[in-house]
FITORRO-502311 format. One record per residue (C-alpha): residue number from 1; residue in one letter; y, z, x. Coordinates in nm, 3 decimals, padded with zeros to 5 digits. Layout:
<sites>
+-------+-------+---------+---------+---------+
! vexmi ! kekol !   north !      up !    east !
+-------+-------+---------+---------+---------+
!   NUM !     A !       Y !       Z !       X !
...
+-------+-------+---------+---------+---------+
</sites>
This chain:
<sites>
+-------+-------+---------+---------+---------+
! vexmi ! kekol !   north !      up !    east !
+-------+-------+---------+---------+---------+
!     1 !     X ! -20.915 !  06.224 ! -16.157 !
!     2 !     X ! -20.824 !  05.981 ! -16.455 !
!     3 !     X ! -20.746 !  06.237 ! -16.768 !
!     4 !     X ! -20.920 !  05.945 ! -16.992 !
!     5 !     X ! -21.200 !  05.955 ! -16.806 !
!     6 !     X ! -21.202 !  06.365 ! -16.803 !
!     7 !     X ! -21.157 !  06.377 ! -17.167 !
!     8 !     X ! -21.407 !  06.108 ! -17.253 !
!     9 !     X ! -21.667 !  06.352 ! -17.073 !
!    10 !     X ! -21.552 !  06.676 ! -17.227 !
!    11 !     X ! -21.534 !  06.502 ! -17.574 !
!    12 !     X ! -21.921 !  06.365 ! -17.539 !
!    13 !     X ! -22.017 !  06.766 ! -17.421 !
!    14 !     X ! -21.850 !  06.905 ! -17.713 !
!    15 !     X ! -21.953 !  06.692 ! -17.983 !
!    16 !     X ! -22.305 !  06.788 ! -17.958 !
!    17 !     X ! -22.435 !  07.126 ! -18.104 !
!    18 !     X ! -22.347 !  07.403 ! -17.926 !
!    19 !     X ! -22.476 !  07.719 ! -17.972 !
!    20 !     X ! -22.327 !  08.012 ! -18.209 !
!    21 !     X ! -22.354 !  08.278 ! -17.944 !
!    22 !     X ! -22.091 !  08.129 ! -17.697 !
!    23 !     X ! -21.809 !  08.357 ! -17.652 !
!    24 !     X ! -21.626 !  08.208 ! -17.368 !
!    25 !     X ! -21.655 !  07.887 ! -17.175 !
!    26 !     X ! -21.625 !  07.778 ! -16.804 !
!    27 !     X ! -21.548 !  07.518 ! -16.565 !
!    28 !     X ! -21.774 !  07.531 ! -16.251 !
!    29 !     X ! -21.609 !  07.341 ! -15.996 !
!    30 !     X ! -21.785 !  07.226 ! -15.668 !
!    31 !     X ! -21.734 !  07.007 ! -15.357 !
!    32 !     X ! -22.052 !  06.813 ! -15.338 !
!    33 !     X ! -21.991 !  06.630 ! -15.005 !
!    34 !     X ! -21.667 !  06.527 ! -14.809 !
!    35 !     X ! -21.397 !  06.428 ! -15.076 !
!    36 !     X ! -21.669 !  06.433 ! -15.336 !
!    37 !     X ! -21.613 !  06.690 ! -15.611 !
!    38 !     X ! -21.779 !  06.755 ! -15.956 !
!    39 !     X ! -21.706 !  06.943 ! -16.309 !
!    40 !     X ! -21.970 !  07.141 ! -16.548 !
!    41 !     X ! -21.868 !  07.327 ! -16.831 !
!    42 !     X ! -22.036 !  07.678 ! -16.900 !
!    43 !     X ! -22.042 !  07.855 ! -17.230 !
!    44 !     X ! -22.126 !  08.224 ! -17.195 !
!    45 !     X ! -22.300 !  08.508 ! -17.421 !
!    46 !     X ! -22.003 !  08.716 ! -17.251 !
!    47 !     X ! -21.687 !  08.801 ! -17.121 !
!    48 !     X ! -21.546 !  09.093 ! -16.893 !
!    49 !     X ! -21.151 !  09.092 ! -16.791 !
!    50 !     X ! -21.252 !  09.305 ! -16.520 !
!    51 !     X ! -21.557 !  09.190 ! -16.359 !
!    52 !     X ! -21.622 !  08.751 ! -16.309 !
!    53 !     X ! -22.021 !  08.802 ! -16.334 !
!    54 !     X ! -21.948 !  08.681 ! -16.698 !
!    55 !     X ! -21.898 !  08.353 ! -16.578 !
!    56 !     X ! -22.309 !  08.372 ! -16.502 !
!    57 !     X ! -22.424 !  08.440 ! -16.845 !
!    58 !     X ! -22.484 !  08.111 ! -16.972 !
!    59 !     X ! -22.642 !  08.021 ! -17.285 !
!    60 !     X ! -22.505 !  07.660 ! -17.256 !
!    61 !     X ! -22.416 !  07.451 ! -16.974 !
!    62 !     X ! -22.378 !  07.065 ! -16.931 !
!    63 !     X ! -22.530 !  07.059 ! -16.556 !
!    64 !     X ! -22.756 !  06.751 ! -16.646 !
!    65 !     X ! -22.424 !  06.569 ! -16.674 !
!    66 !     X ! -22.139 !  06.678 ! -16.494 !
!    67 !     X ! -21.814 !  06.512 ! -16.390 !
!    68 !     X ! -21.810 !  06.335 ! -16.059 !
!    69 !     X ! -21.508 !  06.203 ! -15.829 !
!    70 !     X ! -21.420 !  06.098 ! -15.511 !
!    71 !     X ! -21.059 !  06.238 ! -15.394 !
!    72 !     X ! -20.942 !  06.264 ! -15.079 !
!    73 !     X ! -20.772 !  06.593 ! -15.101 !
!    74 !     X ! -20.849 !  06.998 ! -15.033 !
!    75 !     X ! -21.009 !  07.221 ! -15.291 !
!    76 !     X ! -20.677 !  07.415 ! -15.371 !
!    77 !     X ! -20.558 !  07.051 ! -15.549 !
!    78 !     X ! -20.894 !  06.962 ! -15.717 !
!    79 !     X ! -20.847 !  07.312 ! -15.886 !
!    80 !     X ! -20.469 !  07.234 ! -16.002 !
!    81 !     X ! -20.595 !  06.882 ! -16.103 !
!    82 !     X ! -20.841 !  07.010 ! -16.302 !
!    83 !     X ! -20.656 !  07.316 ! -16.432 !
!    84 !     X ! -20.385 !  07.031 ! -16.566 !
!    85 !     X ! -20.648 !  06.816 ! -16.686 !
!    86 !     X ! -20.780 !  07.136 ! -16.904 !
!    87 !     X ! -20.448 !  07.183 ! -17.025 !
!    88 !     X ! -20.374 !  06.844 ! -17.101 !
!    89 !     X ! -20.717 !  06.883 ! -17.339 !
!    90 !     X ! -20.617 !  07.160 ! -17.524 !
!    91 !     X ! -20.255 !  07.048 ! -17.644 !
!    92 !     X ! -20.426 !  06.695 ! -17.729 !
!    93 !     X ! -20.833 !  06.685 ! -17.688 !
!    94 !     X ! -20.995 !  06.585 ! -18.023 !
!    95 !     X ! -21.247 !  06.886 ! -17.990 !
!    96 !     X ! -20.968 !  07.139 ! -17.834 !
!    97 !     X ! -21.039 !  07.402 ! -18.091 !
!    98 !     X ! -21.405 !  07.469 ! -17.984 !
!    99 !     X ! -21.225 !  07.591 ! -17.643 !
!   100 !     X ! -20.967 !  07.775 ! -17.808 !
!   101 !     X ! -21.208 !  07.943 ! -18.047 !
!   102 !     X ! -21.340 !  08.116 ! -17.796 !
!   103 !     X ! -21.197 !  08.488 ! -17.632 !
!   104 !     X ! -21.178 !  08.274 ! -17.300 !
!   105 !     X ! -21.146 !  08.006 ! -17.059 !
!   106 !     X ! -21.175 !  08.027 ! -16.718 !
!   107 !     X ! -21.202 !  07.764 ! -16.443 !
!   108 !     X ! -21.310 !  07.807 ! -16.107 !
!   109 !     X ! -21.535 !  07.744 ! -15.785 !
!   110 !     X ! -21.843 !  07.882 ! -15.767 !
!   111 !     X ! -21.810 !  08.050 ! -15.500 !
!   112 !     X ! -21.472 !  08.144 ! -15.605 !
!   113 !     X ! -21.219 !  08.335 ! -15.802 !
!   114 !     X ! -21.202 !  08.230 ! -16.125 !
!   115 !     X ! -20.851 !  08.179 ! -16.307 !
!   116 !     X ! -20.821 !  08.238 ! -16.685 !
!   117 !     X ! -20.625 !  08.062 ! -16.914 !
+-------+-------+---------+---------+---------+
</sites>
């Protein structure tokens, strides 16, 4: 995945209002189909070190439009991909401090474990 086009997505999610009660945001990752994977970003009423069913309590999410791509590779690289892509978005993303303000960021599958960072 292109970090242009990743960015040009996240950018056009967080420039629109967002509500005041988010207190932690989320990549869902899934695998749609063979080598066909997609992005949504979650923001969450909640967070709990200890227990993932945070990731659940959405008060946002940008499911109408997530982030689709075709790559011919297994789920544990799509995760790294996206986990440097992330990165990549909060050292230079235009809206990077909406993700930082938060108390976290996580990224996962859905059926997953979700890793913080």
């Amino acid at each position: 995945m292109d970090y242009e086009v990743f960015s040009a997505w996240l950018d056009e999610t967080l420039a629109q209002e967002l509500p005041e009660d988010i207190v932690a945001f989320h990549f869902n990752l899934y695998e749609d189909d063979e080598n066909t994977w997609s992005v949504e970003l979650v923001g969450t009423g909640s967070f709990d070190p200890v227990s993932e069913d945070w990731a659940g309590d959405e008060v946002f999410t940008n499911r109408e439009t997530p982030l689709c791509w075709i790559a011919e590779t297994g789920w544990e690289e799509v995760l790294e991909d996206v986990i440097s892509r992330i990165r990549t978005y909060l050292s230079h993303g235009q809206y990077r401090e909406i993700l930082r303000s938060t108390i976290a960021l996580g990224v996962g599958f859905v059926d997953g474990d979700i890793v913080l960072l």
